[in-house]
VOPAGU-2260 file (C-alpha; in pm, 1 decimal, decimal comma):
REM VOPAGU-2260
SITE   aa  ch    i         X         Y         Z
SITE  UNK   A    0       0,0       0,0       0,0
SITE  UNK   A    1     118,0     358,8     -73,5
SITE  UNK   A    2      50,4     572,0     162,8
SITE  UNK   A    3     150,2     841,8      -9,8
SITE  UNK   A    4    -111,2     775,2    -300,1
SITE  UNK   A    5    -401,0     653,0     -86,7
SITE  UNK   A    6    -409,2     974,7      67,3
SITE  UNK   A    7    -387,5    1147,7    -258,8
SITE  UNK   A    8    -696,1     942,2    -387,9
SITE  UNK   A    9    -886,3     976,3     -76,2
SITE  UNK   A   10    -881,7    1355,5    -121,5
SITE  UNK   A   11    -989,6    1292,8    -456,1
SITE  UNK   A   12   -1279,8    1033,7    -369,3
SITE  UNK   A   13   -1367,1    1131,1      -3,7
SITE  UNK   A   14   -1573,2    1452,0      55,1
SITE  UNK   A   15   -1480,8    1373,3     452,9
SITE  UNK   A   16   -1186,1    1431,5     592,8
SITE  UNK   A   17   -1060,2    1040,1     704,2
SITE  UNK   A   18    -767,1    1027,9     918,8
SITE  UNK   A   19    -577,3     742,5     843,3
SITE  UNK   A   20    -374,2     429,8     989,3
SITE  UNK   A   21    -112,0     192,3     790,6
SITE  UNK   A   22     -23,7    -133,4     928,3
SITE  UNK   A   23     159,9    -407,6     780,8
SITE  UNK   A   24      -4,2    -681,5     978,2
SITE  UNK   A   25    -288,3    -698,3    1252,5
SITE  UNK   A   26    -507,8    -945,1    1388,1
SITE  UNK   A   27    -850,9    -767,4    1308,3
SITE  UNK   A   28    -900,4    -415,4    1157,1
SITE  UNK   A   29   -1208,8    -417,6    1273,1
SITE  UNK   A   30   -1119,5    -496,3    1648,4
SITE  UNK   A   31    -812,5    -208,3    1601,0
SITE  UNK   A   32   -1128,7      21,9    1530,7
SITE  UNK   A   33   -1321,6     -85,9    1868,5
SITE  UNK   A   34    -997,5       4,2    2016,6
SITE  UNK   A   35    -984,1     309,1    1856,1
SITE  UNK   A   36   -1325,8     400,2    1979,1
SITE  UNK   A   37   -1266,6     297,4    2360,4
SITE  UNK   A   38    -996,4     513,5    2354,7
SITE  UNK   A   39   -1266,4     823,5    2226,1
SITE  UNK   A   40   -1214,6     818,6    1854,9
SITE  UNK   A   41   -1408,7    1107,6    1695,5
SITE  UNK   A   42   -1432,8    1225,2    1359,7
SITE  UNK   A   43   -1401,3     935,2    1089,0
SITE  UNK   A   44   -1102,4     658,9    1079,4
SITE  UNK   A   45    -974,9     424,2     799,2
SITE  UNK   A   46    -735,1     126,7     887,1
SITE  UNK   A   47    -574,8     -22,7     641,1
SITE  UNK   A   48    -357,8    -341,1     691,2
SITE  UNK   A   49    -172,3    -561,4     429,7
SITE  UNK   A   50    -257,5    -870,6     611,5
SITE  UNK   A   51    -449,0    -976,3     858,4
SITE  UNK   A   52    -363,2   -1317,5    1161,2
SITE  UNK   A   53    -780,2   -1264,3    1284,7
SITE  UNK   A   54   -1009,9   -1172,8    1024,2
SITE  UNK   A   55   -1329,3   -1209,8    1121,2
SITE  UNK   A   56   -1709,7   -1284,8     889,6
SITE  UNK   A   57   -2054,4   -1292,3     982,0
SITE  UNK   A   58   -2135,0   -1506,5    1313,6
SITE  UNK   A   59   -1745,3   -1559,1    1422,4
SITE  UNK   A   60   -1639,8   -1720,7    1104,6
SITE  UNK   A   61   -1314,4   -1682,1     946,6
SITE  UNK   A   62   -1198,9   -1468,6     666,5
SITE  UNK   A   63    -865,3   -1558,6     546,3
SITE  UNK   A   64    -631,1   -1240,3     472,5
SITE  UNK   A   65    -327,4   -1331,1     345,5
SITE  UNK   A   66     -64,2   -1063,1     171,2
SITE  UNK   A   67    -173,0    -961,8    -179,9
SITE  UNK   A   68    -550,8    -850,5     -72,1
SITE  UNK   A   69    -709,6    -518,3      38,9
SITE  UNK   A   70    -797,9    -478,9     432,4
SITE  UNK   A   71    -989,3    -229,8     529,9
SITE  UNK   A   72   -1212,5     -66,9     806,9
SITE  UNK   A   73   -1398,8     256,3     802,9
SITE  UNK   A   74   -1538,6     390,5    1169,3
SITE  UNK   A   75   -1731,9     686,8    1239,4
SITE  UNK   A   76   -1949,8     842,4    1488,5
SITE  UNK   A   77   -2292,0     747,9    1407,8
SITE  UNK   A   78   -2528,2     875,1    1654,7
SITE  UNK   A   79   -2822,1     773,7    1451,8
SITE  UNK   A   80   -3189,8     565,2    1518,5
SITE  UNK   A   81   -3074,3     215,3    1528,8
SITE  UNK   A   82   -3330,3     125,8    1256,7
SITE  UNK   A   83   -3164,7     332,4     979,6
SITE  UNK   A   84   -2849,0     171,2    1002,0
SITE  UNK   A   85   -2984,3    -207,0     932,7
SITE  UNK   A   86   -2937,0    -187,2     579,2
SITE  UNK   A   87   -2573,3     -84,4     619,3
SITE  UNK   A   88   -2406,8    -426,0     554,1
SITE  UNK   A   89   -2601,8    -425,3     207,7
SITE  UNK   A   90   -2554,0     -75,1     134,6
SITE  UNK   A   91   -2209,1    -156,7     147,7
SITE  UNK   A   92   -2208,8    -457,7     -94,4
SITE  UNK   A   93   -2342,5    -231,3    -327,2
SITE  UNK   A   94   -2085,0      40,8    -275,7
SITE  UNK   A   95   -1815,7    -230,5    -330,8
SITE  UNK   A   96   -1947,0    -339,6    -667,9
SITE  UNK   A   97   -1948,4      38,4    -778,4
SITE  UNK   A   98   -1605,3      48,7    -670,4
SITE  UNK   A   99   -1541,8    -229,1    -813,9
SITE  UNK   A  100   -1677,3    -152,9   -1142,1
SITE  UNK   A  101   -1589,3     191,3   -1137,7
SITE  UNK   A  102   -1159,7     119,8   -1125,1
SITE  UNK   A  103   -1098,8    -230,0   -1245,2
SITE  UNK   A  104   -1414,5    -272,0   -1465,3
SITE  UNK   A  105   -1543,4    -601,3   -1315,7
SITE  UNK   A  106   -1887,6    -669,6   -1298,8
SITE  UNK   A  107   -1959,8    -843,6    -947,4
SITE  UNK   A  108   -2252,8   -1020,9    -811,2
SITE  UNK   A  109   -2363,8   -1013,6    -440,1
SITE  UNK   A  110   -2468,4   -1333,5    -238,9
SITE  UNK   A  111   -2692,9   -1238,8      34,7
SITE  UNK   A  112   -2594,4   -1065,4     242,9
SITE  UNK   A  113   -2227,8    -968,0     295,6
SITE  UNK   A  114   -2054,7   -1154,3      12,1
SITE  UNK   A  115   -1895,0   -1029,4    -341,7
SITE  UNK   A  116   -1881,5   -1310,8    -597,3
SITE  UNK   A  117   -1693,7   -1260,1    -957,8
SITE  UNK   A  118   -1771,1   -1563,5   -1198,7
SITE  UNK   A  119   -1913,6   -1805,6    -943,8
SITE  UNK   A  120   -1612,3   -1767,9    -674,8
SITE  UNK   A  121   -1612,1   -1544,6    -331,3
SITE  UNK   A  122   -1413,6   -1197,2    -421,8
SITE  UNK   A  123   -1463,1    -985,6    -102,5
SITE  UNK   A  124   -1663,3   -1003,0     235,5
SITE  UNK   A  125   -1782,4    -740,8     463,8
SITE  UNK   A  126   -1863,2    -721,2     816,2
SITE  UNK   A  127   -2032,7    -438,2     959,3
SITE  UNK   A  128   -2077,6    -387,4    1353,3
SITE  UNK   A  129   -2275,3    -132,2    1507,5
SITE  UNK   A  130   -2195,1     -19,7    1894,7
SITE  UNK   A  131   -2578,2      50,9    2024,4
SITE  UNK   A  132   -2696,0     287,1    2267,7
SITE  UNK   A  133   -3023,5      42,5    2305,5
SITE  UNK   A  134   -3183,5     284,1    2609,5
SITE  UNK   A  135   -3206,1     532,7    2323,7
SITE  UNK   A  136   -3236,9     297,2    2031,5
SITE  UNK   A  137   -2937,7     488,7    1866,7
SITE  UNK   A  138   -2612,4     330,2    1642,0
SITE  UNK   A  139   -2354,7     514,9    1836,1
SITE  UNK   A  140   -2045,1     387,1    1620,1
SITE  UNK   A  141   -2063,1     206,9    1292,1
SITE  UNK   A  142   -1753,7     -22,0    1194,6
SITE  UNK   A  143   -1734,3    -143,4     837,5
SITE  UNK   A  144   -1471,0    -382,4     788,4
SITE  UNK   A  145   -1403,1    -485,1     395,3
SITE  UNK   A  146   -1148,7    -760,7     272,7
SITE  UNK   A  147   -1119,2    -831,5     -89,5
SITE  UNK   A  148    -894,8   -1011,9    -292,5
SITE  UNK   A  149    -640,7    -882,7    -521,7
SITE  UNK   A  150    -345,7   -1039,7    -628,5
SITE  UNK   A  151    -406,1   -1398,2    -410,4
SITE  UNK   A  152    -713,3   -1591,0    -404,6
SITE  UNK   A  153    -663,0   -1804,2    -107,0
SITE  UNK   A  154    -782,6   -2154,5     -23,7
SITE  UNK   A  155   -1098,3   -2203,8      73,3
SITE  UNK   A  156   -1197,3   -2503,8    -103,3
SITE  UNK   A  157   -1261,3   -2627,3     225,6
SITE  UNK   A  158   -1519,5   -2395,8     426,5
SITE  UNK   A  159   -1877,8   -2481,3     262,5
SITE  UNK   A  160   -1791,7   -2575,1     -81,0
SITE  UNK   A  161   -1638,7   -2186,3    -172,3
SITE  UNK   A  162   -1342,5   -2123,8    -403,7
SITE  UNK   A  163   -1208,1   -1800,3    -411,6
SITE  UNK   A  164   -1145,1   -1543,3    -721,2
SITE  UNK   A  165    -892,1   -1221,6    -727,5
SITE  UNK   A  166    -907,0    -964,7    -920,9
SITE  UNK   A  167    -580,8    -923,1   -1033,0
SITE  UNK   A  168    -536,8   -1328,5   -1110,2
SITE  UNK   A  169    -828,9   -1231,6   -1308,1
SITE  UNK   A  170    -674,7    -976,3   -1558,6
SITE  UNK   A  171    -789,2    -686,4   -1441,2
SITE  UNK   A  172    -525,7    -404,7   -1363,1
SITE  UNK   A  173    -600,6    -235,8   -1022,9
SITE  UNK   A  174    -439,8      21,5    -803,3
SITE  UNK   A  175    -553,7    -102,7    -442,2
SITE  UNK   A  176    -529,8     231,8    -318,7
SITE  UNK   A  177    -763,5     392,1    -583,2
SITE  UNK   A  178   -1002,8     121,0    -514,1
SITE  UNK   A  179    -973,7     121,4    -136,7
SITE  UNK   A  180   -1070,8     520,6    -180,6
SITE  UNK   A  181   -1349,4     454,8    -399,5
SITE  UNK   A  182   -1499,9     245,1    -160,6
SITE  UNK   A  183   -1460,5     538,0     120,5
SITE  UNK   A  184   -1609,3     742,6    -130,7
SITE  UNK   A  185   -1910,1     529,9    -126,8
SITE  UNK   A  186   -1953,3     464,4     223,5
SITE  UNK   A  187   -1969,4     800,8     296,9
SITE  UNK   A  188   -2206,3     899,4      29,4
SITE  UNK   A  189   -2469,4     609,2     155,5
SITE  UNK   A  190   -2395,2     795,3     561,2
SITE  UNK   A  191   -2425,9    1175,0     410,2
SITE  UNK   A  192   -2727,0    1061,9     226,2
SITE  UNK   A  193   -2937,1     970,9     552,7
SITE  UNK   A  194   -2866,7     641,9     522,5
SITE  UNK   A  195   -3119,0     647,9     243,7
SITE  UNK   A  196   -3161,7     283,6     101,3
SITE  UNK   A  197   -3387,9     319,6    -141,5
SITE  UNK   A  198   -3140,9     464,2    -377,5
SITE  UNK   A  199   -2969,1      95,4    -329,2
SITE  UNK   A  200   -3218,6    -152,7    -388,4
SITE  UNK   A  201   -3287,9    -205,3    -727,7
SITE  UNK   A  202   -2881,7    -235,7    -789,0
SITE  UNK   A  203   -2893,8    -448,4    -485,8
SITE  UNK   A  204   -3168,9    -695,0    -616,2
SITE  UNK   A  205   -2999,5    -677,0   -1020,3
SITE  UNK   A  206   -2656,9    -795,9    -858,6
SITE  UNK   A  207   -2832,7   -1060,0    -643,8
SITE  UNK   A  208   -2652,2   -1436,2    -748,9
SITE  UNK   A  209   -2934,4   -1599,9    -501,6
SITE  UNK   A  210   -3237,6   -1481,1    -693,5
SITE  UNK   A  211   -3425,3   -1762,6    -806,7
SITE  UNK   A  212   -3178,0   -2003,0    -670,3
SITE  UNK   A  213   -3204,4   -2327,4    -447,2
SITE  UNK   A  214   -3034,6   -2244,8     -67,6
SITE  UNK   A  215   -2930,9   -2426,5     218,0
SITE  UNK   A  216   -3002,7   -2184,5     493,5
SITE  UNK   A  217   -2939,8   -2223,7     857,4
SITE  UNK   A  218   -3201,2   -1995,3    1116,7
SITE  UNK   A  219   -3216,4   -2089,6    1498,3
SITE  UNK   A  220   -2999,5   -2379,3    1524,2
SITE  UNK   A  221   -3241,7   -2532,9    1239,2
SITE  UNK   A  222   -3076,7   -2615,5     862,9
SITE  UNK   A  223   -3342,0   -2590,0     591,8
SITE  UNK   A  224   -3389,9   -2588,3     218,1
SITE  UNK   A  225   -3545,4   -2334,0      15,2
SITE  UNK   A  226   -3556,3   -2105,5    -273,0
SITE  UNK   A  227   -3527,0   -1764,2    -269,1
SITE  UNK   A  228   -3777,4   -1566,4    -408,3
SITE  UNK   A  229   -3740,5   -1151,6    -323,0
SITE  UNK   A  230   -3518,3    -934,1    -129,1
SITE  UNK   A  231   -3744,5    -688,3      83,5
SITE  UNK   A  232   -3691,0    -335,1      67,6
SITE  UNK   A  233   -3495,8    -314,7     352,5
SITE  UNK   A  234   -3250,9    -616,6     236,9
SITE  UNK   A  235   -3428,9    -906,6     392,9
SITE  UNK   A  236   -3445,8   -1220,0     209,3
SITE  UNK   A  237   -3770,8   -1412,5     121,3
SITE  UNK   A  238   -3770,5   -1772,8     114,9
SITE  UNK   A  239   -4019,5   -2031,6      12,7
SITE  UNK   A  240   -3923,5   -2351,7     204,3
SITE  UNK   A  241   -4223,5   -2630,3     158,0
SITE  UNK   A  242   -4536,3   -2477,9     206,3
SITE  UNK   A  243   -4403,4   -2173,8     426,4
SITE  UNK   A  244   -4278,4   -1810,5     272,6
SITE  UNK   A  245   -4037,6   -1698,8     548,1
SITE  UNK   A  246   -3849,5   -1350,2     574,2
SITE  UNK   A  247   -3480,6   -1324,6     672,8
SITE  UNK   A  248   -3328,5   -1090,8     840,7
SITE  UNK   A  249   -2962,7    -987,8     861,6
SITE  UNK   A  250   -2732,6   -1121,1    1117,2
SITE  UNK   A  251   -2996,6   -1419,7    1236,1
SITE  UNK   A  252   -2936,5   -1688,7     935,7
SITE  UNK   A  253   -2625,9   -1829,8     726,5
SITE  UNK   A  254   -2696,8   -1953,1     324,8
SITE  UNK   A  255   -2562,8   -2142,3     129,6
SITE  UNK   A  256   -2590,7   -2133,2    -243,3
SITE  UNK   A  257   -2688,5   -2462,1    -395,2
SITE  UNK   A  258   -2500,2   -2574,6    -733,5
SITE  UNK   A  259   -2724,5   -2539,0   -1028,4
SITE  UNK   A  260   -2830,2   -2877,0   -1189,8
């Protein structure tokens, strides 16, 4: 990572002014932002690592971060009802994808809810925690953490039937910190905007790669089979599973993408 140049692009991207942290190696940017925060962060805060010994998913699972990828985590001051911030997470999928598309020129799909698939194979994750105020109902902080793949697409053959894609192994010619600014860029636009998800939806639905498709979904300790019909307007996912339609929410439920026949 330049410094140097990410700075550069963030001016350039960024209408906020993000103060920034390098590190070669840390266990979790996202748990270097709670520490940031305990300490009385204010203002907004971008970490940046080149790899990463902890990364963290959805529901404690692991995200793999060697050298050769893009590790990030935005944190800001919220201070917002707690209900405007639940479509973060696929806000944010969305904002990667424009990135995405914007600097490299790769189309990307999203699986619901946090993952960024190219051809078939798991490009990025995200993991976005909120630190509530839940006497007053308020997001306080928001942490987005984002890892994507560049130039290694690590193994993961193992862990639910994934394989993993890069962007760089596949052709495209990307300067990580133009794309890691872009991303800022769009973060902040979907905060400054009122966290107004609307304006995401219909991007959010066209870039779904669980549409129409069989799933394996696990929700309260129970593993079921369905198909998945709609996304809600607030990002929930509809399921038909037998004779039942059933509406998933974020952070409740794990899926799993059945191959086609």
């Amino acid at each position: 990572m330049n410094k140097e140049l990410l700075l550069e692009e963030l001016s350039r991207w960024a209408d906020d002014t993000v103060s920034v942290i390098f590190k070669e190696s840390t266990e979790s940017t996202n748990a270097d932002a709670r520490e940031l925060i305990g300490n009385g962060m204010t203002g907004t805060a971008l970490i940046v690592a080149d790899s990463q010994t902890g990364g963290r998913g959805r529901q404690g699972k692991t995200f793999l971060s060697p050298e050769g990828g893009l590790y990030m985590t935005l944190a800001y001051r919220s201070e917002v009802p707690l209900q405007s911030v639940i479509p973060m997470t696929s806000a944010a999928a969305v904002g990667v994808c424009r990135a995405i598309s914007d600097v490299a020129g790769a189309e990307c799909g999203i699986k619901w809810v946090n993952d960024i698939y190219y051809d078939g194979r798991k490009l990025a994750g995200i993991l976005v925690e909120s630190i509530n105020d839940y006497v007053e109902m308020t997001s306080d902080y928001l942490i987005i953490g984002i890892g994507i793949n560049m130039t290694t697409a690590p193994d993961v053959e193992n862990i639910g039937g994934v394989t993993a894609a890069a962007l760089c192994d596949e052709g495209y010619d990307v300067e990580v910190e133009t794309l890691c600014a872009k991303i800022v860029g769009e973060l902040l636009a979907f905060r400054n905007s009122g966290y107004y998800f609307p304006a995401y939806i219909d991007e959010y639905r066209r870039r779904s790669v669980v549409l129409g498709r069989e799933i394996t979904f696990t929700r309260n300790g129970e593993t079921c089979v369905g198909t998945a019909e709609a996304i809600g307007d607030n990002g929930e996912l509809i399921v038909r599973s037998g004779d039942a339609l059933l509406t998933l929410a974020s952070g409740e439920i794990s899926v799993r993408v059945n191959p086609e026949a």
